[in-house]
VEXPADO-508381 format. One record per residue (C-alpha): residue number from 1; x negated, y negated, z. Coordinates in steps of 0.1 Angstrom, whole numbers. Layout:
% VEXPADO-508381
{kolnu = NUM xx = X yy = Y zz = Z}
...
***
This chain:
% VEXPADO-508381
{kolnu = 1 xx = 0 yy = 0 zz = 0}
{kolnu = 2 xx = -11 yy = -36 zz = -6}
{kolnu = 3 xx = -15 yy = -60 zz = 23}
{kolnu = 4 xx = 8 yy = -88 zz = 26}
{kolnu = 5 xx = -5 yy = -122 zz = 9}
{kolnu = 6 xx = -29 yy = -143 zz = 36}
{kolnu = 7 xx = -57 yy = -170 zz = 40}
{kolnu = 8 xx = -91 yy = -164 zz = 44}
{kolnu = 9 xx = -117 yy = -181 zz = 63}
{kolnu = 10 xx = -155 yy = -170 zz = 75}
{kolnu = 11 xx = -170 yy = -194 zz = 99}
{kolnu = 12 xx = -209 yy = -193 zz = 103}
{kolnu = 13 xx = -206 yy = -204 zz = 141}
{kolnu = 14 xx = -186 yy = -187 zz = 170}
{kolnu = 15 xx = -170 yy = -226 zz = 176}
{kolnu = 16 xx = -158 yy = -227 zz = 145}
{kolnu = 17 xx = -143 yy = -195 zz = 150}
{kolnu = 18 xx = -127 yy = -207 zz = 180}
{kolnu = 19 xx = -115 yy = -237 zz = 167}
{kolnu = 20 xx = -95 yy = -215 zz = 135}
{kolnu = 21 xx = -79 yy = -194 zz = 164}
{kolnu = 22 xx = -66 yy = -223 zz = 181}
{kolnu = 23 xx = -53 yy = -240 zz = 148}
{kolnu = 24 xx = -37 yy = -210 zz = 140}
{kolnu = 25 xx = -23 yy = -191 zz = 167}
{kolnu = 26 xx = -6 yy = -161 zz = 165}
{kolnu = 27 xx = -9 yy = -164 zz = 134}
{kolnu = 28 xx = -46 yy = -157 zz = 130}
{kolnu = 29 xx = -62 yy = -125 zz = 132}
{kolnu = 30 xx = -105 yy = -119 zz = 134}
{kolnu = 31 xx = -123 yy = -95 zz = 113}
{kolnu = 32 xx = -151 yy = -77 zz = 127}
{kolnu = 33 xx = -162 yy = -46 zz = 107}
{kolnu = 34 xx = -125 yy = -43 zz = 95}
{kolnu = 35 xx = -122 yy = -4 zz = 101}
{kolnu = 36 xx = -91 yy = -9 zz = 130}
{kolnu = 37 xx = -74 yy = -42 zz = 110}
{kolnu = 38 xx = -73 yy = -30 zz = 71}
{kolnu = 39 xx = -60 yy = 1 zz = 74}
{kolnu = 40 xx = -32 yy = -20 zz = 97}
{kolnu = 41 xx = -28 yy = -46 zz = 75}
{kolnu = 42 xx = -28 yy = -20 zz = 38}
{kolnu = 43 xx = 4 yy = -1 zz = 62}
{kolnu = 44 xx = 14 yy = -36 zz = 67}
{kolnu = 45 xx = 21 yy = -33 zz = 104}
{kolnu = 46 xx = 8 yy = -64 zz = 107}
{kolnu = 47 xx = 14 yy = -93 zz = 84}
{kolnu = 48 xx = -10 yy = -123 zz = 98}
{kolnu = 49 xx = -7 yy = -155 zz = 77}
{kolnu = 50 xx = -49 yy = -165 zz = 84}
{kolnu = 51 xx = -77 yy = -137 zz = 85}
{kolnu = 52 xx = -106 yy = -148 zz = 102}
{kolnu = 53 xx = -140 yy = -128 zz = 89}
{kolnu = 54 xx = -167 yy = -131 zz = 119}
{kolnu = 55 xx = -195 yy = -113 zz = 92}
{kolnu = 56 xx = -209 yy = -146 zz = 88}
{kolnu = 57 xx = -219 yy = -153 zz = 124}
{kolnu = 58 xx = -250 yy = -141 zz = 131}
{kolnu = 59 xx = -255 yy = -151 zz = 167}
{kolnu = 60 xx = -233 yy = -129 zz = 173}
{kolnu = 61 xx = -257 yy = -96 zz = 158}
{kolnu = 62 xx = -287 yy = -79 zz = 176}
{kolnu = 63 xx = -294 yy = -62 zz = 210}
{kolnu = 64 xx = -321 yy = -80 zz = 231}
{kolnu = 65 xx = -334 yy = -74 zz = 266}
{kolnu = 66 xx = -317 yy = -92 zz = 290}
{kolnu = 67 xx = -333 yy = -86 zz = 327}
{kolnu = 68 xx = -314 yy = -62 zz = 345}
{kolnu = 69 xx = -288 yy = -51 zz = 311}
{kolnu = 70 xx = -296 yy = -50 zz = 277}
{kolnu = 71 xx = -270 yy = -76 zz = 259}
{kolnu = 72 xx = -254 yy = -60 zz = 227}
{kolnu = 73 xx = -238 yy = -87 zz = 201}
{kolnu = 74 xx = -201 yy = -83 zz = 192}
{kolnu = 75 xx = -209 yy = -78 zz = 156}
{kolnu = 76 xx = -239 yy = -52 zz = 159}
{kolnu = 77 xx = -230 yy = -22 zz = 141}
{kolnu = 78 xx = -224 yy = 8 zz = 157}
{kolnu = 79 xx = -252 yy = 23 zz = 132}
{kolnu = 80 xx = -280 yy = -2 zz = 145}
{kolnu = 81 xx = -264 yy = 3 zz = 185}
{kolnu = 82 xx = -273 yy = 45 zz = 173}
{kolnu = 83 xx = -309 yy = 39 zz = 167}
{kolnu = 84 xx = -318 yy = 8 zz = 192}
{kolnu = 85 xx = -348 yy = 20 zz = 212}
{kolnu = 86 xx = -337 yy = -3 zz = 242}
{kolnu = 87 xx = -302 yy = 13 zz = 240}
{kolnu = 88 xx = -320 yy = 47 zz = 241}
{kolnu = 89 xx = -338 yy = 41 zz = 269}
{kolnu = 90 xx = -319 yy = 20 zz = 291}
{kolnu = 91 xx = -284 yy = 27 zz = 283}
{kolnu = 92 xx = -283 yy = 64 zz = 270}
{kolnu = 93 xx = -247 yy = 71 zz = 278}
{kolnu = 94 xx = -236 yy = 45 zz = 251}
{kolnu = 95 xx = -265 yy = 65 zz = 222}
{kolnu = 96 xx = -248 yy = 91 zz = 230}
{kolnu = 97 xx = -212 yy = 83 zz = 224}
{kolnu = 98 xx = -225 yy = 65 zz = 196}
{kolnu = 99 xx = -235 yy = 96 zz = 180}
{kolnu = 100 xx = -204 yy = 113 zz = 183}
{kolnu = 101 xx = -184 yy = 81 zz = 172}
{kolnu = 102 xx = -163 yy = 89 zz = 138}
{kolnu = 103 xx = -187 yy = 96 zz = 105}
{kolnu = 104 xx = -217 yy = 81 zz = 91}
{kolnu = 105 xx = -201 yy = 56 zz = 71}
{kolnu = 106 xx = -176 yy = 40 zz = 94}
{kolnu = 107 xx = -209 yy = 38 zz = 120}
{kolnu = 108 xx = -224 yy = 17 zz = 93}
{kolnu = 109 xx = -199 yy = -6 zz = 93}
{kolnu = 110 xx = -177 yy = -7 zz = 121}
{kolnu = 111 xx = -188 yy = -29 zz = 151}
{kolnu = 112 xx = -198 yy = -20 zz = 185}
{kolnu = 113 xx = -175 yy = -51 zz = 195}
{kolnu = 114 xx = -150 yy = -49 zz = 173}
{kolnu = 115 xx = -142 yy = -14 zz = 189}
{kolnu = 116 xx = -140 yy = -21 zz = 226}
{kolnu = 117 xx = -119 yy = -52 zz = 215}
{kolnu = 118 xx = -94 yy = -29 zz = 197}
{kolnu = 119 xx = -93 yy = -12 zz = 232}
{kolnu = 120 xx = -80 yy = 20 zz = 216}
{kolnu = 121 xx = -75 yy = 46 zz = 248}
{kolnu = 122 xx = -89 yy = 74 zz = 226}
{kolnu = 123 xx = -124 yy = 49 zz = 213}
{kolnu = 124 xx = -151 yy = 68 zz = 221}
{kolnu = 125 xx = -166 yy = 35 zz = 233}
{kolnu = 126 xx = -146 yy = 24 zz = 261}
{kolnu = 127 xx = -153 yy = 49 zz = 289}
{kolnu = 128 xx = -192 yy = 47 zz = 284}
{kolnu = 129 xx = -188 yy = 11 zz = 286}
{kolnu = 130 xx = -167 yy = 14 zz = 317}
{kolnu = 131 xx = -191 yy = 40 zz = 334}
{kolnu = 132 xx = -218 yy = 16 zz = 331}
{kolnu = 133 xx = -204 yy = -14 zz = 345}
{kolnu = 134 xx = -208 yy = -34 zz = 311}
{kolnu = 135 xx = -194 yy = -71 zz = 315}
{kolnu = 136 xx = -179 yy = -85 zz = 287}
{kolnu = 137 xx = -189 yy = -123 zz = 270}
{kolnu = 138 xx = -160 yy = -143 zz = 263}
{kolnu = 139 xx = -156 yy = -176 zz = 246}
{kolnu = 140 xx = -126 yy = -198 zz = 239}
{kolnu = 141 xx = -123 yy = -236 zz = 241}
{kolnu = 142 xx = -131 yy = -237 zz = 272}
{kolnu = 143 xx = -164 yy = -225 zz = 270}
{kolnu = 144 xx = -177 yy = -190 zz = 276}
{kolnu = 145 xx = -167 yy = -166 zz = 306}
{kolnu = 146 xx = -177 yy = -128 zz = 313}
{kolnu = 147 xx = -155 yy = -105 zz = 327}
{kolnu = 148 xx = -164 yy = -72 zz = 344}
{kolnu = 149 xx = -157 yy = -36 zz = 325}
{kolnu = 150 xx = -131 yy = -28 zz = 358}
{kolnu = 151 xx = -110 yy = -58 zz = 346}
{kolnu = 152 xx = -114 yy = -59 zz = 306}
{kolnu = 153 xx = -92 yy = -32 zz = 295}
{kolnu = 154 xx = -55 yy = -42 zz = 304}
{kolnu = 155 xx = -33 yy = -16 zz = 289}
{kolnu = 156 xx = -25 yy = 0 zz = 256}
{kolnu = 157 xx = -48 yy = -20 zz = 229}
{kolnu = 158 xx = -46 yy = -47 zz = 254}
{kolnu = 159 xx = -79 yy = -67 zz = 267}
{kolnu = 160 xx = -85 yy = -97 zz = 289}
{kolnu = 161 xx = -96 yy = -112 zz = 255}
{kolnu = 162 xx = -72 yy = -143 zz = 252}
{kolnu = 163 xx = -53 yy = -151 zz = 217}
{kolnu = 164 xx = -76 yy = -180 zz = 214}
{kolnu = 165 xx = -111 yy = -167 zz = 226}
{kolnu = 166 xx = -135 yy = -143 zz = 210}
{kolnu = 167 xx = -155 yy = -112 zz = 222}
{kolnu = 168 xx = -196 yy = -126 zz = 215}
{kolnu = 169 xx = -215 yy = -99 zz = 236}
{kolnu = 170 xx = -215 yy = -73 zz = 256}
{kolnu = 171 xx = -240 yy = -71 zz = 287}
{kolnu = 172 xx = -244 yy = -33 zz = 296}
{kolnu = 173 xx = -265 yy = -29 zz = 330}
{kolnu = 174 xx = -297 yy = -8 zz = 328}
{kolnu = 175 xx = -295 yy = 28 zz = 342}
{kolnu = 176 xx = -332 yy = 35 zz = 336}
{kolnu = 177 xx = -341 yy = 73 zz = 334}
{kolnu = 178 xx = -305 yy = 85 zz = 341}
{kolnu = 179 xx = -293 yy = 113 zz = 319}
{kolnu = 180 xx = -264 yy = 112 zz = 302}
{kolnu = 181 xx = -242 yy = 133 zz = 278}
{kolnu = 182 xx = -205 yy = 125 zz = 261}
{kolnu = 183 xx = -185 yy = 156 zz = 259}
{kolnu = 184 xx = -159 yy = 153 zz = 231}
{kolnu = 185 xx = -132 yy = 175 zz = 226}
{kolnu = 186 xx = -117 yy = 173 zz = 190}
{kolnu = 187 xx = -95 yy = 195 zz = 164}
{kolnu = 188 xx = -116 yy = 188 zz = 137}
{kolnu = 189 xx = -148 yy = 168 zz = 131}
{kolnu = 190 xx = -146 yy = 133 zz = 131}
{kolnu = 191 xx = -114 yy = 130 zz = 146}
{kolnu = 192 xx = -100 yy = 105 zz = 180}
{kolnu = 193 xx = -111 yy = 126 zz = 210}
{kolnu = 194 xx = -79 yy = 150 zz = 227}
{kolnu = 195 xx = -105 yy = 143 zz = 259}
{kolnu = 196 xx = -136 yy = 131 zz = 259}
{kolnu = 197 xx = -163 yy = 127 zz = 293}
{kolnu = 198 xx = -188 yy = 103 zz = 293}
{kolnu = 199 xx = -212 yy = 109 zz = 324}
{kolnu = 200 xx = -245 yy = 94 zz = 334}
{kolnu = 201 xx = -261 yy = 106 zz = 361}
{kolnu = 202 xx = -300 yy = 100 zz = 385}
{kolnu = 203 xx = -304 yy = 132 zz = 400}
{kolnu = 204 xx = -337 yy = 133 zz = 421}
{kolnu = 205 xx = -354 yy = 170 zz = 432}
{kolnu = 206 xx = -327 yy = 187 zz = 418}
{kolnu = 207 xx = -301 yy = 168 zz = 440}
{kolnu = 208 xx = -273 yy = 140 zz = 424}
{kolnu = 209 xx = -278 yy = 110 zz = 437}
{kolnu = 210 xx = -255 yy = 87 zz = 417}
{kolnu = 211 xx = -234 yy = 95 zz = 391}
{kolnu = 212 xx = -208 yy = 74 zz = 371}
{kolnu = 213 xx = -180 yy = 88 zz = 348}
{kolnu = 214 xx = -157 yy = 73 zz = 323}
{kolnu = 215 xx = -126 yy = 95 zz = 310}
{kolnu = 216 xx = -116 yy = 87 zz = 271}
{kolnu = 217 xx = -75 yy = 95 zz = 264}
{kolnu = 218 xx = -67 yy = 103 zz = 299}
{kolnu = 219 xx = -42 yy = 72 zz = 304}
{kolnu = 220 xx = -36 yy = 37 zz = 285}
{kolnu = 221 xx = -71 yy = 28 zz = 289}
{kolnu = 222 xx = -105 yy = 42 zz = 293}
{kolnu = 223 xx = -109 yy = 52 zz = 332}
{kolnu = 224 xx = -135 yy = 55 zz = 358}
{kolnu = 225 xx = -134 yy = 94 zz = 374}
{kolnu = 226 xx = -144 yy = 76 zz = 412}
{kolnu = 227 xx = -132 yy = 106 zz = 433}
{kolnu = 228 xx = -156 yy = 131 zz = 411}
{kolnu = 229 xx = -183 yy = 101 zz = 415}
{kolnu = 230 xx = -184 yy = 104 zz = 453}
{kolnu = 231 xx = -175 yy = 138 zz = 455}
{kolnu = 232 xx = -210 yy = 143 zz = 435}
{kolnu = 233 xx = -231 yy = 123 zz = 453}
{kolnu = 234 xx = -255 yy = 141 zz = 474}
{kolnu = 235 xx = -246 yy = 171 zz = 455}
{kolnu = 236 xx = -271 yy = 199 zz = 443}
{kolnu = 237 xx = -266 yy = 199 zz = 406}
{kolnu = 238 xx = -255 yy = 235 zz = 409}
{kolnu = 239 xx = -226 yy = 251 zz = 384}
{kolnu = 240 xx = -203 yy = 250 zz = 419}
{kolnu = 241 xx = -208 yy = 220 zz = 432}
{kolnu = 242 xx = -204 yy = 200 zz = 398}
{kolnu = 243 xx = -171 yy = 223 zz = 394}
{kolnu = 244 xx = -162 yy = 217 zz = 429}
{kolnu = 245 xx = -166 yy = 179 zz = 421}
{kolnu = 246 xx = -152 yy = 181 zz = 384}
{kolnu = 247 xx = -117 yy = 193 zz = 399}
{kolnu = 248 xx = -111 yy = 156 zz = 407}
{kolnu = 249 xx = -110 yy = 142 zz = 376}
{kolnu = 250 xx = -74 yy = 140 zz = 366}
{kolnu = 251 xx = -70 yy = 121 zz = 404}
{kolnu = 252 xx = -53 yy = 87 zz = 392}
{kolnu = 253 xx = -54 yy = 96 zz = 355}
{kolnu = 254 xx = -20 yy = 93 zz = 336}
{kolnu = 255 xx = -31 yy = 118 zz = 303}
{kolnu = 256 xx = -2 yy = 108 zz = 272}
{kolnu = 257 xx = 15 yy = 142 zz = 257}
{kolnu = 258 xx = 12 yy = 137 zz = 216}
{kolnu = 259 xx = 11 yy = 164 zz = 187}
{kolnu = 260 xx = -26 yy = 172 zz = 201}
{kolnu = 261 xx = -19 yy = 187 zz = 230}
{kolnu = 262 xx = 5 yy = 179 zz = 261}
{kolnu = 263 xx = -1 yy = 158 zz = 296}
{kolnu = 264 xx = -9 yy = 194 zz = 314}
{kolnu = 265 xx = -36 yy = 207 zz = 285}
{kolnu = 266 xx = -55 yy = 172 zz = 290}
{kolnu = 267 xx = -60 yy = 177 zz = 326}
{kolnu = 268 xx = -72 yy = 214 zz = 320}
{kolnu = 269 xx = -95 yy = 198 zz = 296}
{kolnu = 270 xx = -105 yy = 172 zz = 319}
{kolnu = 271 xx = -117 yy = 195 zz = 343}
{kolnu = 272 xx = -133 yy = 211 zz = 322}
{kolnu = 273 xx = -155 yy = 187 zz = 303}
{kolnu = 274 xx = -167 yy = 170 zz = 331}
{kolnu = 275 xx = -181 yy = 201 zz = 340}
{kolnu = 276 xx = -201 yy = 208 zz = 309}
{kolnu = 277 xx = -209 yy = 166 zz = 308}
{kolnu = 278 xx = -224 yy = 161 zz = 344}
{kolnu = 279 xx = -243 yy = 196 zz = 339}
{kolnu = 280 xx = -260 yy = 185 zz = 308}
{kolnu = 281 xx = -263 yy = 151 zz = 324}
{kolnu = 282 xx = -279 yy = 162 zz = 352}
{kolnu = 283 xx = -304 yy = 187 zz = 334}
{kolnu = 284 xx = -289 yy = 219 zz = 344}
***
């Protein structure tokens, strides 16, 4: 299907940006790597009068070292985020998701911004970004804000991105030396995660001694697993005490029932993958 008629426009600076949004309203949509908003606007689900194409910023590309997080730009693709050595090393929870994220070509143009912003429950981005206590770099005409990963994602495809701001970076704190693995569960390659576990975890003399875990599909938005957190702290990384722990995981979860697979098979899952995620996190 063809998209309805609109205006386009593609800013070089964020303000500018900014300033489109505002003249246009709710009227305006932005354009990041275009691989949530064309296939919406070809089923024409969505009919915006003023498209505004962010490809020309630049500011808003690269990954940098920023003291205590590395800081990813809004518009890096998900390709470059793949093969970043400072991602790699200080935040290998997102490498990994990153690898599992839809196919080749998509990660070579879809942005690592552009996704969390699209807050899609089933994104295999916003769990790792939540287990890592990423803050999030908003700017609107007021200026620029950051909001913390525990506050970002509202509800169904729903962030704390206001109608006239913009999403510029994204600051992911560094977990040095932690392991990490993303355990996706999927019908076919390539496809939205059922259930997907992304764990990080610092185990020291065979012993866990933090451990952070982000559930993808298991509610409206990406959640944090807390009660398998503290129930694996101090825990050997043994194949019964990471079970023992993973039986939590469904504690304040809200899992949707769809074609995939119903409310009770995700929480089997759950259980499950957390398993197999903290164990190859851990080492074990």
């Amino acid at each position: 299907m063809i998209p309805a008629q609109f205006d386009y426009l593609a800013p070089t600076t964020v303000e500018e940006a900014v300033a489109a949004l505002a003249e246009h309203g709710d009227d305006a949509k932005i354009l990041a790597g275009g691989q949530s908003l064309l296939p919406v606007l070809r089923m024409r689900l969505n009919a915006p009068e003023m498209v505004i194409d962010l490809n020309r910023i630049d500011s808003l590309r690269g990954i940098t070292d920023d003291g205590d997080a590395i800081r990813i730009g809004a518009m890096t693709q998900h390709s470059v985020v793949e093969h970043d050595p400072l991602v790699e090393e200080h935040a290998l929870l997102i490498h990994r998701a990153v690898e599992h994220l839809a196919d080749l070509q998509i990660r070579h143009r879809g942005t690592f911004g552009g996704a969390l912003a699209h807050a899609d429950p089933a994104g295999d981005l916003g769990a790792p970004a939540l287990a890592l206590g990423a803050q999030f770099v908003i700017q609107g005409p007021n200026g620029s804000r950051t909001v913390e990963a525990d506050d970002f994602f509202v509800d169904l495809f729903e962030t704390a991105i206001g109608e006239d701001e913009i999403l510029t970076a994204v600051r992911v704190p560094k977990h040095t030396g932690w392991g990490a693995h993303y355990e996706k569960f999927v019908r076919v390659a390539h496809q939205w995660p059922i259930v997907a576990i992304a764990a990080t975890v610092k185990a020291e003399g065979g012993v866990i001694t933090e451990a952070r875990v982000g559930m993808t599909n298991m509610g409206s938005t990406p959640l944090r697993a807390r009660a398998v957190e503290d129930a694996l702290r101090g825990q050997p990384a043994t194949d019964e005490a990471v079970r023992a722990a993973a039986a939590h995981a469904t504690e304040g979860a809200n899992p949707p029932s769809d074609l995939n697979g119903d409310a009770a098979y995700r929480s089997h899952l759950a259980t499950v993958l957390t398993r197999r995620a903290v164990l190859a996190a851990a080492g074990a």
